[in-house]
VEXDO-856524 format. One record per residue (C-alpha): residue number from 1; residue in three letters; chain; x, y, z. Coordinates in nm, 4 decimals. Layout:
# residues N
<rec seq="NUM" type="ALA" mol="A" X="X" Y="Y" Z="Z"/>
...
END
This chain:
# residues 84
<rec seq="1" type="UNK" mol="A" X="10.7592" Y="12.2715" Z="7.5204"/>
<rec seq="2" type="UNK" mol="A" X="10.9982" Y="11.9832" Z="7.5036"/>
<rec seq="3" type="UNK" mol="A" X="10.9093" Y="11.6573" Z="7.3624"/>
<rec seq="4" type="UNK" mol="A" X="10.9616" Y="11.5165" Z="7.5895"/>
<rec seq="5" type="UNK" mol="A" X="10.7607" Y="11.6923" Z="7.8849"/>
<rec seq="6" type="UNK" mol="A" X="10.4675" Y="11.6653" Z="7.6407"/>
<rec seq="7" type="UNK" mol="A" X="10.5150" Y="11.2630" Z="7.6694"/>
<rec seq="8" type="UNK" mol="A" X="10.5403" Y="11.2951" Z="8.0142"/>
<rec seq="9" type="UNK" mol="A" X="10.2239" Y="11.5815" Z="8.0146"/>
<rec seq="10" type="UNK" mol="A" X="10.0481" Y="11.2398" Z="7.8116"/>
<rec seq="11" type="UNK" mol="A" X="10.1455" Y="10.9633" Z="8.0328"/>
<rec seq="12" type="UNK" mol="A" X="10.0538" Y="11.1753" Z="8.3219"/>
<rec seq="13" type="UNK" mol="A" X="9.7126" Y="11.2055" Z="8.1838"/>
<rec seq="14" type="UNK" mol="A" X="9.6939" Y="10.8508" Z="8.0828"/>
<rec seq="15" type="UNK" mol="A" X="9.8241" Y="10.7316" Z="8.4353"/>
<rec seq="16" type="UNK" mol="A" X="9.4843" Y="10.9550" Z="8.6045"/>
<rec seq="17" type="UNK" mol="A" X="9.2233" Y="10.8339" Z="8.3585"/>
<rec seq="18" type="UNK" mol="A" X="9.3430" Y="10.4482" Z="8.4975"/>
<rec seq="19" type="UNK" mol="A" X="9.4971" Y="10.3626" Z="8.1577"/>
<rec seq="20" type="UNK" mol="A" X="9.8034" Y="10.1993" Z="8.2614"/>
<rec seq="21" type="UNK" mol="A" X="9.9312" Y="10.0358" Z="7.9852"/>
<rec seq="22" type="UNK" mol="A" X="9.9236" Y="10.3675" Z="7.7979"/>
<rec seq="23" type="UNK" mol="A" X="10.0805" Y="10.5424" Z="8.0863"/>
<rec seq="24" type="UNK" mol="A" X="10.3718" Y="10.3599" Z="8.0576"/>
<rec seq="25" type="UNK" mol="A" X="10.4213" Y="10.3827" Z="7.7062"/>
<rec seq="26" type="UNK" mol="A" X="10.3896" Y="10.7578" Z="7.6869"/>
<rec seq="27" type="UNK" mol="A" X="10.6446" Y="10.7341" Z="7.9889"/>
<rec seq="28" type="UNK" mol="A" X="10.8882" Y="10.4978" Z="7.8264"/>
<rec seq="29" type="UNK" mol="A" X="10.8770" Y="10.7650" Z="7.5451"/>
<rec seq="30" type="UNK" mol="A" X="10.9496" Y="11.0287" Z="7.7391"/>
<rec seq="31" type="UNK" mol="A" X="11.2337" Y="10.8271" Z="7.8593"/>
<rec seq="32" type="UNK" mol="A" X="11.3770" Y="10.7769" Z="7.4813"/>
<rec seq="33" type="UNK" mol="A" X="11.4201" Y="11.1143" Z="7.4379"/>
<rec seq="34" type="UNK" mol="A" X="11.5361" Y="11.2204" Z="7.7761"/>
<rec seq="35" type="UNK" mol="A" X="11.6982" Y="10.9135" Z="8.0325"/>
<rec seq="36" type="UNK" mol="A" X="11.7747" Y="11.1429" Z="8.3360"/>
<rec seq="37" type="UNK" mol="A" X="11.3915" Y="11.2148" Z="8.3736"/>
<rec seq="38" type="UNK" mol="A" X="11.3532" Y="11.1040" Z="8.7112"/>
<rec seq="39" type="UNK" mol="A" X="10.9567" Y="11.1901" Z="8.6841"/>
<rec seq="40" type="UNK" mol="A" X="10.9307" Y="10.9656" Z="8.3872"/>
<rec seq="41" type="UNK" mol="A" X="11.0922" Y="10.7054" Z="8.5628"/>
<rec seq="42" type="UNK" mol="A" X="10.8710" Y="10.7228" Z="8.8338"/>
<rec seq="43" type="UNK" mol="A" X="10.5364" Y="10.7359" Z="8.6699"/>
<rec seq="44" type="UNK" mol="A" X="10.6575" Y="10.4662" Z="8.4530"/>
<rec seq="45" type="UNK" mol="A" X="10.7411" Y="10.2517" Z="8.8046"/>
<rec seq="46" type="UNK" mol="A" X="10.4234" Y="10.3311" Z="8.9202"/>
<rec seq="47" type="UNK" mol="A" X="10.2265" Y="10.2493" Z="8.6353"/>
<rec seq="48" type="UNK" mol="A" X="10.3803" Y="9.8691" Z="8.5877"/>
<rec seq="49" type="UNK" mol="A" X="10.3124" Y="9.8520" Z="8.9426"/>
<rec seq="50" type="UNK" mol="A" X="9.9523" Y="9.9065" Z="8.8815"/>
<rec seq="51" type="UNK" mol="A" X="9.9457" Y="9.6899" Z="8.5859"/>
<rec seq="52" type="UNK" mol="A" X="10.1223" Y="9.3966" Z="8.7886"/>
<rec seq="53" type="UNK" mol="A" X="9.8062" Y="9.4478" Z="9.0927"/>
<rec seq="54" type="UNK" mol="A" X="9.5557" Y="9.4489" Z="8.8423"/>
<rec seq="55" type="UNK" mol="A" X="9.6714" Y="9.1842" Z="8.6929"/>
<rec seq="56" type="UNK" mol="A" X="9.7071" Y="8.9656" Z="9.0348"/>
<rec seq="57" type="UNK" mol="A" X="9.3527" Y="9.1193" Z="9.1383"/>
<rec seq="58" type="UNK" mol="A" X="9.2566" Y="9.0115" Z="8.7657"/>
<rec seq="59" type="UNK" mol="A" X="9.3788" Y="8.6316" Z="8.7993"/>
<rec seq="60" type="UNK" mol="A" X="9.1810" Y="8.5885" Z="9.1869"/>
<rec seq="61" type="UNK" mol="A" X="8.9146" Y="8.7049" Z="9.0249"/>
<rec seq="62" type="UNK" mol="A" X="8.8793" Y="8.4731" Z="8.7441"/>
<rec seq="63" type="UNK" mol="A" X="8.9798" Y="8.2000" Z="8.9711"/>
<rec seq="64" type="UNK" mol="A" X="8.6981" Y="8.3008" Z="9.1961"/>
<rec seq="65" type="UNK" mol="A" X="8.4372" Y="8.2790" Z="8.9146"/>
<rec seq="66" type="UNK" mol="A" X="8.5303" Y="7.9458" Z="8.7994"/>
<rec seq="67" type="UNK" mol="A" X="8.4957" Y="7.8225" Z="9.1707"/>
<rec seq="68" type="UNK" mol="A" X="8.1833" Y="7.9897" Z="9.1506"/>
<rec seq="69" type="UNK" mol="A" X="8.0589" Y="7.7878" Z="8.8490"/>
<rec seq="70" type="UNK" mol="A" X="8.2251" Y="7.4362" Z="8.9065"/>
<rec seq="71" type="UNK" mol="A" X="8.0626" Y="7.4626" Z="9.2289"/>
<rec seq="72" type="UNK" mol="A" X="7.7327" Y="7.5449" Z="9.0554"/>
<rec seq="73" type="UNK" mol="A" X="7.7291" Y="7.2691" Z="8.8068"/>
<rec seq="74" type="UNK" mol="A" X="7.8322" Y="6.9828" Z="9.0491"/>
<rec seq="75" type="UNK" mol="A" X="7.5257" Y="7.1116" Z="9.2929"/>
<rec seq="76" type="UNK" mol="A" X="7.2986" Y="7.0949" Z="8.9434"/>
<rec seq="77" type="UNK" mol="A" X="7.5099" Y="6.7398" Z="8.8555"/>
<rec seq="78" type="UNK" mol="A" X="7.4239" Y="6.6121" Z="9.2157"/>
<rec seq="79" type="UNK" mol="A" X="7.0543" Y="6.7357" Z="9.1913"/>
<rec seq="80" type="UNK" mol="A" X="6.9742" Y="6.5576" Z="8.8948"/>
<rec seq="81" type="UNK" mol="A" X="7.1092" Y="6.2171" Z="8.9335"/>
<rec seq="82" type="UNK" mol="A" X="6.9159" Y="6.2345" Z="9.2945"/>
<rec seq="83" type="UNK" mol="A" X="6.6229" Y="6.2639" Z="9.0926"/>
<rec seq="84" type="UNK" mol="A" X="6.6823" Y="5.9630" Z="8.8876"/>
END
């Protein structure tokens, strides 16, 4: 077996467990020792594809949760200085 088709064999693997980041690395690899594969190429498009969503679904979600908490500490801010 070829080095590189056992990078590719890796970054295959790596791209169906949902490890990206490895995915692409074991891809770009593959790519170092063998530019013209076209499979490589595309797993290693696919996987910074993935990457760049999760990423995107990453940020809304954050920005959702801090919503989510501002919101909760000005109803606790308002509640207390009604009490007052």
């Amino acid at each position: 077996m070829l080095p590189r088709d056992r990078r590719y064999i890796t970054a295959v693997a790596h791209f169906n467990e949902g490890d990206y980041l490895s995915a692409k690395e074991a891809a770009t690899d593959a790519l170092r020792h063998d530019r013209e594969c076209r499979q490589a190429e595309a797993l290693k498009t696919a996987a910074e594809e993935k990457i760049a969503r999760d990423g995107v679904i990453g940020v809304g979600a954050v920005s959702v949760g801090a919503a989510v908490i501002g919101g909760l500490i000005g109803a606790l801010a308002s509640s207390s200085s009604r009490r007052r």
